[in-house]
N, C-alpha and C positions, 0 to 999 in steps of 0.2 A: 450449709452455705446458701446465701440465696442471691438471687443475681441483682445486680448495682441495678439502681434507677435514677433516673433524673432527680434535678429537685422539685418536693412540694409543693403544690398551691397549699400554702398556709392559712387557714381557716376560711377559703373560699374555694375546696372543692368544687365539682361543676359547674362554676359560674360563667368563666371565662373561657374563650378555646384557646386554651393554651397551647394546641400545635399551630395555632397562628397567630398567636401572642402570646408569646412564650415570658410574659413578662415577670415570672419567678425565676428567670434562670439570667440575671448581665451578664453571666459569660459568652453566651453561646451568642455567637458573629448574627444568629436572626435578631437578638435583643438590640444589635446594636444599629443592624438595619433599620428596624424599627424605630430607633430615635431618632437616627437621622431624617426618614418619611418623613416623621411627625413636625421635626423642623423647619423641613423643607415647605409642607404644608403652611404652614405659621408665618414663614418668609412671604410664600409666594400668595399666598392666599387668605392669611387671617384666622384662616381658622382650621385643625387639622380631624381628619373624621376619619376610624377606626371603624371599615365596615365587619358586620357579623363578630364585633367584641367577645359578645354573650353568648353562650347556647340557648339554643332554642326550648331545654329544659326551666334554664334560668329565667326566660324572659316569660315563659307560660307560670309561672309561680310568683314573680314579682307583677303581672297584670293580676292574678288571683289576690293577691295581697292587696295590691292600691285598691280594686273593688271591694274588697273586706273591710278595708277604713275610709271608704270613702265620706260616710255618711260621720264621719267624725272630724272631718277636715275644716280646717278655717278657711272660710271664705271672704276674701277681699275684691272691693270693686271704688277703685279710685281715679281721679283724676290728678294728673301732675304734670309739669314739665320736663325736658328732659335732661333735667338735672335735680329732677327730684326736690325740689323748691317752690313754694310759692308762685305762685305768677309775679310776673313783674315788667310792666306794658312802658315802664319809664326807660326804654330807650325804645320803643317805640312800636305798636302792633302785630306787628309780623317779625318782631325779635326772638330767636327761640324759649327767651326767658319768658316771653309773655305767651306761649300755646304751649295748651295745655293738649296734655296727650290722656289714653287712657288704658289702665292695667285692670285687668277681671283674670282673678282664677281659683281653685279651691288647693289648700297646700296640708299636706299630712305631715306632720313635725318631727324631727328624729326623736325625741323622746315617746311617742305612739309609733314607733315600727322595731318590730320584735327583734331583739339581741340575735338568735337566728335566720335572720331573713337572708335570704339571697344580696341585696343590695348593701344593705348593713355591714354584711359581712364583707363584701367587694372592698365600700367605703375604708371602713376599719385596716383592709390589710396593710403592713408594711411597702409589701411588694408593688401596690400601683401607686403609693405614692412617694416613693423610688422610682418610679417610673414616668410620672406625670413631672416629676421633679428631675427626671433627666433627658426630658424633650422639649422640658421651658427655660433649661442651662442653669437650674439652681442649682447650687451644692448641697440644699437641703430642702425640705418641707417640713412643714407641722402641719396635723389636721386641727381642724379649729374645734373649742373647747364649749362652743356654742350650746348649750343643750337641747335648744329646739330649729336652729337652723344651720348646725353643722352639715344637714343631710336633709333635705326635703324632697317629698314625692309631690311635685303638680299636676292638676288635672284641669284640665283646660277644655269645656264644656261649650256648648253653640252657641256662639257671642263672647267665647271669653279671647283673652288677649292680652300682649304683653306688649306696651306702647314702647316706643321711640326714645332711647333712652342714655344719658351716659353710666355704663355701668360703676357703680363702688370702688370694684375689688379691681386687682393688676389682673382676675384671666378668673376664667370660668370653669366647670368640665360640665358635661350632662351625659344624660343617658340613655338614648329615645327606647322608651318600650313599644311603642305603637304609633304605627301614621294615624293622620286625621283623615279623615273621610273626603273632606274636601277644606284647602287653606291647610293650617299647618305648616307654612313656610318661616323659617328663620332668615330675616332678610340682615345684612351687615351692610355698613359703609364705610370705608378708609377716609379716615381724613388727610392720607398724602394722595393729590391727586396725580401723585407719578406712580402708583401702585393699582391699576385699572381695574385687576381682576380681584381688587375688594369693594369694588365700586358698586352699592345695591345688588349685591348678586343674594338671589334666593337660594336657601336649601334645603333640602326636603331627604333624611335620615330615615333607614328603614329601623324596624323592632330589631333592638339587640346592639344597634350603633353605637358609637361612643362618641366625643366630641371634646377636644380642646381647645376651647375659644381666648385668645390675649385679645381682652377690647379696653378698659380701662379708659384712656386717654386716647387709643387709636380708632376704636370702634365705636360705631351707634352701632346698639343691638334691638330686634325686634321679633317677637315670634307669633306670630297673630293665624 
């Protein structure tokens, strides 16, 4: 006979610290703490940050990795508004449809990162996105069927930058592997101005953080 154990991280071994995100196990009253955090963040602030997510294992393999593909990554350096449109100065110069903002960075595609990788595997589990689906009150998720942008690694290099922007999608996640040397801020802003503490607050996420950001309609996001 051999002694009971928790449950498994299902194909993401070492990634996560699982004694403080236990987010393989909904029963256990931390998992549910845990959602609640994550909400409360999301209410009060916009945006909900999961320090020391990753092991330290994890995150020294997933920088090994993005440096291994870096030199294969697409690089994009555009200008846009932020809505991602055209310019358009007919309502009148200083309209946000007519400034133009701008985005630089290099992006490693999910179909160039190995079936194996630490990240991949994160992505892929059932378990976080059960998880990420029960801190943003859905009853479900699907992960997207994207081939090359279900999962992106960005590398944001001296001058790069992610302009001023209204995001696509209803909510974001990220994953910070590493601070920037200097800059590196994720600045947001609320557009209800009864909610102060989304109001251009900078944040700056160590290696291994996690991040769930709802900006869609409420947020400008920026990470320069």
């Amino acid at each position: 006979m051999t002694a009971a154990t928790g449950p498994q991280a299902s194909g993401y071994n070492g990634v996560v610290d699982l004694s403080r995100y236990p987010i393989n196990d909904p029963a256990d009253p931390a998992y549910r703490a845990l959602v609640q955090a994550g909400q409360d963040q999301l209410r009060d602030q916009g945006v909900a940050q999961l320090t020391g997510f990753l092991t330290p294992a994890a995150v020294r393999q997933m920088l090994a990795l993005a440096g291994q593909l870096a030199a294969q990554a697409w690089a994009s350096d555009q200008a846009h508004t932020v809505y991602f449109e055209p310019a358009d100065d007919s309502a009148g110069p200083d309209h946000p449809r007519a400034l133009l903002q701008h985005s630089a960075k290099k992006a490693i595609a999910y179909d160039q990162i190995p079936a194996d990788a630490a990240i991949r595997r994160l992505y892929e589990s059932d378990d976080l996105t059960a998880f990420i689906a029960a801190v943003l009150g859905k009853r479900v998720l699907y992960r997207s069927a994207d081939p090359l942008d279900a999962l992106e690694i960005a590398i944001f290099g001296d001058g790069d930058e992610l302009g001023w922007h209204f995001d696509n999608s209803e909510f974001s996640v990220t994953v910070m592997y590493q601070q920037a040397e200097a800059g590196g801020h994720f600045d947001y802003r609320g557009d209800d101005p009864g909610i102060p503490l989304a109001a251009g607050r900078p944040w700056r996420g160590g290696s291994g953080d996690y991040s769930v950001a709802v900006d869609n309609d409420r947020f400008l996001l920026a990470e320069t």
